[in-house]
C-alpha positions, 0 to 999 in steps of 0.5 A: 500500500502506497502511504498518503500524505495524511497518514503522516498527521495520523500517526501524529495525532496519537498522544503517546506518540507525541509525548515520545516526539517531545522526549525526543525532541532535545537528545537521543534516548534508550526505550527506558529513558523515554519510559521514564520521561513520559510516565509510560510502560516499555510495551506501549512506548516500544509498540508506538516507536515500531509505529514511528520508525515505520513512518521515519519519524524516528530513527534507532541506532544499535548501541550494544545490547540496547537501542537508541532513538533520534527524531527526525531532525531534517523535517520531523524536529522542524515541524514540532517547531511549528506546531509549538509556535503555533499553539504558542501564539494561536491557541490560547484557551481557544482551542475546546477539545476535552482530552480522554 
């Protein structure tokens, strides 16, 4: 299957997948280091980094017996920019969406 443009903003909008983006956002980390950042079990976090890296918005190094990630840093880094901007300057208090 040919993978459409909107998947992207799809795998995005998956709020453990974001929280990894963010952990991610300022060093590479081990599957345990981002667990620790975001308050998640090893089996979420590695079943939503499978996810990421399918869609290359993650990268994974091998490091011994361990594996590291990075972000994208050519588009993916560049586009949290953005969205944070965005949410900095454009969406304050007026965005209503209720969380689940």
């Amino acid at each position: 299957m040919k993978c459409k443009s909107y998947f992207l903003f799809n795998v995005l909008s998956n709020k453990t997948r974001w929280k990894i983006i963010n952990s991610l956002y300022l060093s590479d980390k081990f599957v345990q280091d981002i667990c620790k950042d975001i308050d998640e079990e090893q089996s979420k976090v590695s079943h939503n980094l499978k996810t990421l890296s399918n869609c290359n918005i993650v990268f994974s190094k091998r490091e011994g017996k361990y594996i590291k990630y990075s972000l994208n840093k050519e588009t993916i880094k560049p586009l949290v920019e953005i969205v944070n901007k965005h949410t900095a300057n454009f969406c304050k208090g007026k965005c209503n969406i209720t969380e689940k």
